[in-house]
C-alpha positions as CSV (number, residue, x, y, z in Angstrom):
1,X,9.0,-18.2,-8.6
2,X,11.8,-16.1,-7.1
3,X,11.4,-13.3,-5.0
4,X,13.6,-10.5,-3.4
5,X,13.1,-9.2,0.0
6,X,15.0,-6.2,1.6
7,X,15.3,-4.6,5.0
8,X,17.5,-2.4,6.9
9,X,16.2,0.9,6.0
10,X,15.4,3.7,9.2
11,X,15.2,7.2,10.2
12,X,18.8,8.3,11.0
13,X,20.3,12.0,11.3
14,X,22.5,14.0,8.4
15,X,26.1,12.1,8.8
16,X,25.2,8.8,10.1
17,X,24.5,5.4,8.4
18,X,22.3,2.8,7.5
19,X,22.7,-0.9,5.8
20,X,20.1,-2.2,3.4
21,X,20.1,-5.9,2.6
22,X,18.6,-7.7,-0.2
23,X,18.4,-11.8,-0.4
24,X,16.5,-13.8,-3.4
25,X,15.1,-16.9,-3.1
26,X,13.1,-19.4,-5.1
27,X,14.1,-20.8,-8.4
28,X,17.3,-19.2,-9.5
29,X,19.8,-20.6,-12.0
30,X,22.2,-17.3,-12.6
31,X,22.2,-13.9,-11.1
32,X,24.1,-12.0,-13.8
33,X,24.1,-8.0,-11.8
34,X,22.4,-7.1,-8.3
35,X,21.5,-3.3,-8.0
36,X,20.0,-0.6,-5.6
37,X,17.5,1.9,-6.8
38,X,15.6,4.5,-4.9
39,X,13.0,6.9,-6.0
40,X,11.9,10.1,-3.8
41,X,8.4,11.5,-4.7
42,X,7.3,13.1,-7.6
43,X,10.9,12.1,-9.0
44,X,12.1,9.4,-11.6
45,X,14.0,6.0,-10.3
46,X,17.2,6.0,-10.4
47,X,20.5,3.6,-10.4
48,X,22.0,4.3,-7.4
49,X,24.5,1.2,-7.2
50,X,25.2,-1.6,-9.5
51,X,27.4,-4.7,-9.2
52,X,28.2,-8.0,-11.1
53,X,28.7,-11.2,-10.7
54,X,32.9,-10.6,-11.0
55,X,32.3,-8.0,-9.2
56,X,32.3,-5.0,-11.1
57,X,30.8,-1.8,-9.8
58,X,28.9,1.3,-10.4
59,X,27.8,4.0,-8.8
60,X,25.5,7.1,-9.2
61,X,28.0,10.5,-9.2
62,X,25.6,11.9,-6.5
63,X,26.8,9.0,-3.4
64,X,30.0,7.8,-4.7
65,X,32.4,7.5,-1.8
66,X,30.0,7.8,0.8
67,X,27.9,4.6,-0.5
68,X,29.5,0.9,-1.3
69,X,27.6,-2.4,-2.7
70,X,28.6,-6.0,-2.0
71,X,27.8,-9.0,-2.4
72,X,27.5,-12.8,-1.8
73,X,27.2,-14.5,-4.9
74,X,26.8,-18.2,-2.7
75,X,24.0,-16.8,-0.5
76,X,22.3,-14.8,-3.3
77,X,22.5,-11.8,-1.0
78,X,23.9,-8.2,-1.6
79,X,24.5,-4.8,0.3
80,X,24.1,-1.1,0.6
81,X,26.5,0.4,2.8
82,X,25.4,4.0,3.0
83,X,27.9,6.5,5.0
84,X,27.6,10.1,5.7
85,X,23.7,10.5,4.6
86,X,22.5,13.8,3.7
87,X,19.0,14.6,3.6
88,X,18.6,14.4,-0.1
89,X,19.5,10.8,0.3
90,X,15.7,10.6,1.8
91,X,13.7,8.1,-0.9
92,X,12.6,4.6,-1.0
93,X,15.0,2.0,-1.7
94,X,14.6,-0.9,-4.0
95,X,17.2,-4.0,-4.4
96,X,16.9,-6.0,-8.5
97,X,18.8,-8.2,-9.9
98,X,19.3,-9.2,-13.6
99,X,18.2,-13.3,-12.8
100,X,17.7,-16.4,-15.0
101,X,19.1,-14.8,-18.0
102,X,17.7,-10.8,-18.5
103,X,14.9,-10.9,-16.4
104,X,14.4,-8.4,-14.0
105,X,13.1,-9.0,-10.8
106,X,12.4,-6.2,-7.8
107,X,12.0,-6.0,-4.2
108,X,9.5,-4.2,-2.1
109,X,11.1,-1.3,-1.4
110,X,11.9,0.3,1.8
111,X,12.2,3.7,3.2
112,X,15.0,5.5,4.4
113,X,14.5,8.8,5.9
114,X,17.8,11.2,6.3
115,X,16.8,14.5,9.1
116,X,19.0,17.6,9.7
């Protein structure tokens, strides 16, 4: 089985930050992309960030430069760096990851809250 588990969201004010964190665990062989969604109610998920394995990057036109994704491909972790929140940043967060050859795995979610 593998499993994702995140952490690091909060309640912080318009201009500050937050780190989420994502690890997986359990029987992985490959983990081909890592990604950060989030979804605010009564809206559709979104891509917020995506990376690869090499390294490659996306992001979502709304937080690009104010948001960055990492990772660590030897601990199976990976980042959300989130600078200069605005308050339509507020949704919960979920970490996936392309594993084991094209299947999609998802974590728990967790909320970040942005205030005036």
């Amino acid at each position: 089985q593998v499993q994702l588990v995140e952490s690091g969201g909060g309640l912080v004010q318009a201009g500050g930050s937050l780190r989420l964190s994502c690890a997986a665990s359990g029987s992985i062989f490959s983990i081909n992309a890592m990604a950060w969604y989030r979804q605010a109610p009564g809206k559709q998920r979104e891509l917020v960030a995506r990376i690869t394995r090499g390294g490659s990057t996306n992001y979502a036109d709304s937080v690009k430069g104010r948001f960055t994704i990492s990772r660590d491909n030897a601990k199976n972790t990976w980042n959300l760096q989130m600078n200069s929140l605005k308050p339509e940043d507020t949704a919960v967060y979920y970490c996936n990851a392309d594993i084991n050859y094209g299947n999609d795995y998802w974590g728990q979610g967790t909320q970040v809250t942005v205030s005036s």
